[in-house]
C-alpha positions as YAML, in Angstrom:
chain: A
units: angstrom
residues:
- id: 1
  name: UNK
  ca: [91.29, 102.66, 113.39]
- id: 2
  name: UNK
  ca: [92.57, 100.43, 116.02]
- id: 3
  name: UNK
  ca: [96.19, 100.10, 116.45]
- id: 4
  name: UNK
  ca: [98.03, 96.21, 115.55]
- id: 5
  name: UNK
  ca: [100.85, 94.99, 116.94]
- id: 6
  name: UNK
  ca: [103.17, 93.75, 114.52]
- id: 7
  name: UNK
  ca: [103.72, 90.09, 114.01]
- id: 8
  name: UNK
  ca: [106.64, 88.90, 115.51]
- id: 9
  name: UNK
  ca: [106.46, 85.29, 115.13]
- id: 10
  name: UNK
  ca: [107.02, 85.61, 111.57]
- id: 11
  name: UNK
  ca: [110.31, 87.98, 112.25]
- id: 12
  name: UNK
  ca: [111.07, 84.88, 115.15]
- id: 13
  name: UNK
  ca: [111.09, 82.07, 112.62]
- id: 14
  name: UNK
  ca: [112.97, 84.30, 109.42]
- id: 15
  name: UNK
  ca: [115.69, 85.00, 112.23]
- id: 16
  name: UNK
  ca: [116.26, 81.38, 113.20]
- id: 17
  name: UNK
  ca: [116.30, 80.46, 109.54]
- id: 18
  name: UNK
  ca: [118.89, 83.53, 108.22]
- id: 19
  name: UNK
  ca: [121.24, 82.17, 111.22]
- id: 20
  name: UNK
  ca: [120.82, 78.56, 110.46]
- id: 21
  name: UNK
  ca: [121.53, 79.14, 106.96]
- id: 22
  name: UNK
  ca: [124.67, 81.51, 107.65]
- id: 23
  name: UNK
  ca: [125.82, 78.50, 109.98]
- id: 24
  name: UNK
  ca: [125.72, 75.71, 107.21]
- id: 25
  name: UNK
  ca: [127.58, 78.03, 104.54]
- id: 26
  name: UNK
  ca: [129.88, 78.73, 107.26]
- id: 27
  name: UNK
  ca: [130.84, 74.81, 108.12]
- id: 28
  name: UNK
  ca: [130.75, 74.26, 104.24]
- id: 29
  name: UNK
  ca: [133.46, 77.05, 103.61]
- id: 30
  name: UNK
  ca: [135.85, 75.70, 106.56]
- id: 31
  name: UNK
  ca: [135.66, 72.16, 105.43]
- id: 32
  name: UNK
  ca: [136.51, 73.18, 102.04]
- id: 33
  name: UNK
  ca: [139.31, 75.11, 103.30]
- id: 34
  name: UNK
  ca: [140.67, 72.44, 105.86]
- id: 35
  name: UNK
  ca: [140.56, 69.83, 102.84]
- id: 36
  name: UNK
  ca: [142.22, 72.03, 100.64]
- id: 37
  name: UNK
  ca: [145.36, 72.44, 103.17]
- id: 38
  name: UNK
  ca: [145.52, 69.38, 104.67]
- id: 39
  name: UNK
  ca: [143.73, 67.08, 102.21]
- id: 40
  name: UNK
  ca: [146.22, 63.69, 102.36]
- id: 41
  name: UNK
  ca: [145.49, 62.34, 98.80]
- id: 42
  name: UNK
  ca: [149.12, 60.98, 97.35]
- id: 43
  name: UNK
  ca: [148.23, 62.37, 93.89]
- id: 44
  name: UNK
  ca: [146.83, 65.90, 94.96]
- id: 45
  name: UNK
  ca: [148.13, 66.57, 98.49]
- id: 46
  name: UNK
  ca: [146.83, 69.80, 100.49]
- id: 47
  name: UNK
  ca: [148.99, 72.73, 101.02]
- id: 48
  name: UNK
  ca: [150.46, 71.86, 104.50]
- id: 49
  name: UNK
  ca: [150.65, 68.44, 103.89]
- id: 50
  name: UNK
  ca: [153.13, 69.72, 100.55]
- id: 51
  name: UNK
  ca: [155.06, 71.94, 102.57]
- id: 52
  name: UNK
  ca: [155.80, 69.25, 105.16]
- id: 53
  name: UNK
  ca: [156.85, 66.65, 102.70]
- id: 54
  name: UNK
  ca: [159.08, 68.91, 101.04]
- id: 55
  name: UNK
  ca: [160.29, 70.33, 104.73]
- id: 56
  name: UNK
  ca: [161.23, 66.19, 105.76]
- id: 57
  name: UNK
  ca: [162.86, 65.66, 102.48]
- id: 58
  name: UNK
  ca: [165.20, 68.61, 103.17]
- id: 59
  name: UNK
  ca: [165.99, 67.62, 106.14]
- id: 60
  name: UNK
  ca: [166.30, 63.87, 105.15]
- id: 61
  name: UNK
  ca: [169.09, 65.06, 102.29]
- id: 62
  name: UNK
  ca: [170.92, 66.93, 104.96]
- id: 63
  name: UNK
  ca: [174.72, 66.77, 103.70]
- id: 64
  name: UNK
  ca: [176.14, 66.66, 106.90]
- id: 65
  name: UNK
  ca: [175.26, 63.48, 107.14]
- id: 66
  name: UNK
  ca: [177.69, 62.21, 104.29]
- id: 67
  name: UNK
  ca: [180.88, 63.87, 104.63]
- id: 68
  name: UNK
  ca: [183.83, 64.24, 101.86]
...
């Protein structure tokens, strides 16, 4: 019995492909995250984007500014 090495091209390529794969699921997930928190649509606006507009606003009502 004569003694094979094992195929590594096969292990080479399935590598490549597992890594590829985890790097598309990985750009997919942070573009749905960066939409959901800064996502500027008037009707549905992201998290941040919420928290800012409500931050100005307070700010903007300040009653210093009208006295009495």
């Amino acid at each position: 019995m004569a003694w094979r090495k094992p195929n590594r091209k096969g292990e080479r390529g399935q590598v490549v492909v597992e890594y590829t794969l985890l790097l598309v699921v990985g750009v997919m997930v942070a573009f749905i995250i960066t939409t959901a928190l800064v996502s500027r649509d008037e009707n549905s606006p992201g998290l941040l984007i919420n928290k800012w507009l409500k931050i100005i606003r307070v700010i903007g009502a300040d009653a210093a500014d009208y006295p009495g």
